[in-house]
C-alpha positions as CSV (number, residue, x, y, z in Angstrom):
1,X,-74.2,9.6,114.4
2,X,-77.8,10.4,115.2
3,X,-78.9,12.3,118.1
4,X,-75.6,12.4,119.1
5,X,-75.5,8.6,119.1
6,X,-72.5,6.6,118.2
7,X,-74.1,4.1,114.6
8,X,-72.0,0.9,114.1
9,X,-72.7,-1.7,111.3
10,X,-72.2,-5.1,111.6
11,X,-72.1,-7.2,108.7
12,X,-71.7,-11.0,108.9
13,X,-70.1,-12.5,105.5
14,X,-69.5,-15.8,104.3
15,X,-68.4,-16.3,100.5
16,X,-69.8,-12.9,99.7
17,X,-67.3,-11.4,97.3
18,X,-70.3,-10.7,94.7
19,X,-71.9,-8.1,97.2
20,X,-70.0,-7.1,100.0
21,X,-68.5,-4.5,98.3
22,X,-71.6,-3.0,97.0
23,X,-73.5,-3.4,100.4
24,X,-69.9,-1.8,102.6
25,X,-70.1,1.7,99.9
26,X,-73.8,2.2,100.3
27,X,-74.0,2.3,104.0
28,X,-75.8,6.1,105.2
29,X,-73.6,8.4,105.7
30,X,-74.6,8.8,109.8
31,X,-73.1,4.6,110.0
32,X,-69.9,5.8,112.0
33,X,-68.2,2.3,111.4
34,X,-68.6,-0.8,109.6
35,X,-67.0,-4.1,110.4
36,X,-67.4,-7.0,108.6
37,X,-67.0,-10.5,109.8
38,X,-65.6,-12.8,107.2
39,X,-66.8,-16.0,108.3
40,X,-64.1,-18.0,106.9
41,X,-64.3,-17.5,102.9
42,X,-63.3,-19.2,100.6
43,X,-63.2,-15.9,98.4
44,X,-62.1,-12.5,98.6
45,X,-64.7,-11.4,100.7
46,X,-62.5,-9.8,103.1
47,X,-60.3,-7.8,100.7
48,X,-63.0,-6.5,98.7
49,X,-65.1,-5.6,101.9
50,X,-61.9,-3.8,103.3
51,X,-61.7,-2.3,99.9
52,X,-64.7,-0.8,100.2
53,X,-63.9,0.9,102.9
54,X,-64.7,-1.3,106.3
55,X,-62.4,-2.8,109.1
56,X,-62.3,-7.0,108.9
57,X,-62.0,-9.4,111.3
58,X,-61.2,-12.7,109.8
59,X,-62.3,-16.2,111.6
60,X,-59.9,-18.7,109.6
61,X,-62.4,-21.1,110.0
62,X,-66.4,-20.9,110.0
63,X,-67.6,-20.6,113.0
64,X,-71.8,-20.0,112.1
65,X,-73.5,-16.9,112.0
66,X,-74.4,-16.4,115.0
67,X,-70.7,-16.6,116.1
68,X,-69.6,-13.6,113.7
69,X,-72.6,-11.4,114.7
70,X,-71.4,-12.1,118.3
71,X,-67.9,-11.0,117.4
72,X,-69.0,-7.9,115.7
73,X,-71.2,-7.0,119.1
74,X,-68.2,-7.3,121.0
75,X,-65.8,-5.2,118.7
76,X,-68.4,-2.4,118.4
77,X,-69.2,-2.3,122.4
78,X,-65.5,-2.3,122.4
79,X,-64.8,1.1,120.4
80,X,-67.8,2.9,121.4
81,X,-71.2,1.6,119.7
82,X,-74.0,3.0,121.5
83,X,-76.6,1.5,118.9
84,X,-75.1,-1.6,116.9
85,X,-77.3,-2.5,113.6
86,X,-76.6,-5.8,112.2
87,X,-77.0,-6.0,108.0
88,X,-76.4,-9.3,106.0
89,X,-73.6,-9.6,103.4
90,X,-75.5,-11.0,100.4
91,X,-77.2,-7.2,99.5
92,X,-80.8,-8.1,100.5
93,X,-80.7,-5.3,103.2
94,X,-81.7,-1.8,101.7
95,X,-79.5,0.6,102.9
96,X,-81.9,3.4,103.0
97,X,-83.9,1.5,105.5
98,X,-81.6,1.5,108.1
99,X,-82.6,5.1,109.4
100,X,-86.1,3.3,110.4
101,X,-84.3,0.0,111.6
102,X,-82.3,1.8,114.1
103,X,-84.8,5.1,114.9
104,X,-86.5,3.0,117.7
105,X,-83.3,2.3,119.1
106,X,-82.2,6.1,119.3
107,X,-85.2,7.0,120.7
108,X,-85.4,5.4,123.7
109,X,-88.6,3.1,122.2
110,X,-87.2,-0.7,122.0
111,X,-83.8,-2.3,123.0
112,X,-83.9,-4.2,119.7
113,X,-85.5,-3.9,116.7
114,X,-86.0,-6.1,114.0
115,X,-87.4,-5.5,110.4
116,X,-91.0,-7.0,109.2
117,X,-90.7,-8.1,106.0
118,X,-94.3,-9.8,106.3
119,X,-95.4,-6.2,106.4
120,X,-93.9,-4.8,103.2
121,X,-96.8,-4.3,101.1
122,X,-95.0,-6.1,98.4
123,X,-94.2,-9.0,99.9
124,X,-96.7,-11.7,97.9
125,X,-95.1,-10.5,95.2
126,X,-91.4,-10.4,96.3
127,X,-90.9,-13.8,98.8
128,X,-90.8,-17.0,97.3
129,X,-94.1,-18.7,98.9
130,X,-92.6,-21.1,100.9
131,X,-89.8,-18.8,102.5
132,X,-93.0,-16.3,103.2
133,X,-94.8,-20.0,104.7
134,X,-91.9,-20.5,106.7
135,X,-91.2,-17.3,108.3
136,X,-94.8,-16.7,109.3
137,X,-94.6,-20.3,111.2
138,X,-91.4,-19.8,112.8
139,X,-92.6,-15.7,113.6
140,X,-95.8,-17.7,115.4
141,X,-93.6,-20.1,117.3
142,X,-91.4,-18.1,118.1
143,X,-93.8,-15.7,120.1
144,X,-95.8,-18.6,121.7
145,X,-92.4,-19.3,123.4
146,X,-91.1,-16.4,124.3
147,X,-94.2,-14.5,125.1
148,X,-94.0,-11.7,122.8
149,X,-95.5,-11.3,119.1
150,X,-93.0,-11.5,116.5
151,X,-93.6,-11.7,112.7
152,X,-90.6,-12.6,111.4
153,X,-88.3,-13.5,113.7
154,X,-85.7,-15.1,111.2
155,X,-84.8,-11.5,110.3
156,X,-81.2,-10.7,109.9
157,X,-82.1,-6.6,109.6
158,X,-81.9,-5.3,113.1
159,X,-80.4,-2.6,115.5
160,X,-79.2,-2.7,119.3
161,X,-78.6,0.0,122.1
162,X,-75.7,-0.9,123.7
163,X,-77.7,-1.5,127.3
164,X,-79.2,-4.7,125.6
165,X,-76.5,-6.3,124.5
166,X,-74.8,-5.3,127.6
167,X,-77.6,-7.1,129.5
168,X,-77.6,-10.3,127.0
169,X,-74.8,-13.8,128.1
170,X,-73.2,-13.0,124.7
171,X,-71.2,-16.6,125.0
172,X,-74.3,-18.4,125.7
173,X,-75.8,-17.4,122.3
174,X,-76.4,-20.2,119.9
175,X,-73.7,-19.8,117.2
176,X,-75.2,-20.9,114.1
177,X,-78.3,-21.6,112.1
178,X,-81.4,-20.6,114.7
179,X,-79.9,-17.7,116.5
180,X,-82.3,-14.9,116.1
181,X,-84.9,-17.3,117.8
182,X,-81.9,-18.1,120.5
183,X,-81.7,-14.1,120.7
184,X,-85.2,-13.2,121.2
185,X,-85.7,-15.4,124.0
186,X,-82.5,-14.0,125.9
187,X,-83.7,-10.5,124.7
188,X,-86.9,-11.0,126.5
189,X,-85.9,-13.1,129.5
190,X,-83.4,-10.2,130.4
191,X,-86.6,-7.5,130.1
192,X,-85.3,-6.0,126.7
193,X,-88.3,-3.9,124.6
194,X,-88.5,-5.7,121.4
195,X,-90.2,-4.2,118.4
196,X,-90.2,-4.2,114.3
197,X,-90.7,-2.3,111.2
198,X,-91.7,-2.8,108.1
199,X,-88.6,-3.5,106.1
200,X,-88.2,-5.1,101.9
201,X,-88.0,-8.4,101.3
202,X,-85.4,-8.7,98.6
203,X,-84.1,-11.2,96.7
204,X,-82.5,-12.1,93.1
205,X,-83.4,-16.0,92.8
206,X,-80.9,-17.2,94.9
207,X,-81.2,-20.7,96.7
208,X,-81.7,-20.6,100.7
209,X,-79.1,-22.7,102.1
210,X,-81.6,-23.8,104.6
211,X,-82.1,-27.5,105.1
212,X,-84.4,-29.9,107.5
213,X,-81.5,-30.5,109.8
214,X,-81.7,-26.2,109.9
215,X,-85.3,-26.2,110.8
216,X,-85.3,-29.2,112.9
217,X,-82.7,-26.9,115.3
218,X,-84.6,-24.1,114.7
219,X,-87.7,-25.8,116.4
220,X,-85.3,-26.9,119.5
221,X,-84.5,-23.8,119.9
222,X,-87.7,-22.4,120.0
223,X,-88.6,-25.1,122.5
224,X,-86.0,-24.5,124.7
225,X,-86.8,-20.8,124.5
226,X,-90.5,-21.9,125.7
227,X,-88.9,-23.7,128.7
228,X,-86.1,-21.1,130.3
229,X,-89.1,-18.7,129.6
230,X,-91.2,-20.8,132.1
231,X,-88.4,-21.8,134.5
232,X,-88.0,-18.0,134.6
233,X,-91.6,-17.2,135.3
234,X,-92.0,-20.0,138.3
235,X,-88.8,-18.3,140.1
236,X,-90.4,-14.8,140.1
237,X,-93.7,-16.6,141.0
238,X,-91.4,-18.4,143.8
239,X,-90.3,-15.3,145.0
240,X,-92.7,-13.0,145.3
241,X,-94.7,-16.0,147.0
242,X,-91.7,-15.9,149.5
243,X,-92.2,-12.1,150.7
């Protein structure tokens, strides 16, 4: 815990054998649970992760990202989460960052916080250039459409309270590639305080299993964010015309 706060970790894995173990045994000692989702594997993911020391819930078949971070919301609302943090299973998360992910969160300050990796000082240096190119351009879309500046809204590092995701359609969410910007504009459409911090970019060479098709969603997305956001604003407009 933290201030008295209930800390759960949820960690979305697909094929992760290689890390999960490593990123489940070097969680902070105030995380009160982890659960990983194993996203359907292939590998041991699952075994090694409960191994390691976290609870599992297994989806036979892969059901997208988005999906298994959904699950996880709803099993940690379910036992108790007041502040959920969500971590990737792939080790490009530093542990020791998580205090500063989820401090926001416990304090009152934001409903959801996500990290910045733009912002790390090292971050020329440590993102490929055109992962760096196409975070900043999706972070820019992204806050055109929702109405509220976000630097890297593809982001996987982020915390919760549990009155956001309480306030949040969690079945509506999309499921798969494109579901942080899917998130953000349901965060800010139901009045959640968004804000970031400065977290690493890390990475050991490995190849982004992005593709066009990936991006090509993404950009829907982020459209249709754009157009709830304005249906939303011409019904309050409507209304408070009406009084």
């Amino acid at each position: 815990m933290i201030d008295h706060r209930r800390i759960h970790v949820v960690v979305p894995a697909k094929d992760e054998a290689r890390f999960i173990a490593g990123v489940v045994s070097t969680m902070p000692s105030f995380v009160d649970e982890v659960v990983v989702i194993d996203d359907g594997s292939a590998d041991d993911t699952g075994p090694r992760a409960r191994a390691a020391g976290a609870r599992v819930i297994r989806h036979a078949a892969s059901r997208g990202v988005g999906a298994a971070i959904v699950a996880g919301y709803r099993d940690a609302l379910a036992r108790g989460a007041e502040v959920v943090a969500v971590m990737a299973g792939d080790g490009q998360m530093d542990p020791a960052e998580l205090a500063d992910v989820v401090a926001p969160v416990v304090a009152g300050r934001a409903g959801y916080v996500k990290g910045h990796r733009l912002h790390h000082p090292e971050v020329w240096r440590r993102m490929p250039w055109i992962r760096l190119l196409g975070n900043a351009t999706l972070g820019a879309l992204t806050s055109l459409a929702i109405g509220v500046r976000i630097g890297d809204a593809q982001c996987g590092f982020t915390a919760a309270s549990r009155e956001a995701l309480e306030a949040l359609d969690l079945d509506g969410l999309w499921p798969g590639y494109g579901y942080p910007n899917d998130l953000l504009g349901a965060l800010t459409r139901a009045g959640v305080t968004v804000a970031e911090v400065p977290v690493s970019p890390i990475y050991a060479g490995e190849s982004s299993g992005l593709r066009p098709r990936h991006f090509a969603v993404m950009l829907w997305l982020i459209g249709r964010a754009g157009y709830r956001r304005a249906q939303l604003l011409r019904r309050k407009k409507a209304a408070n015309a009406a009084r």
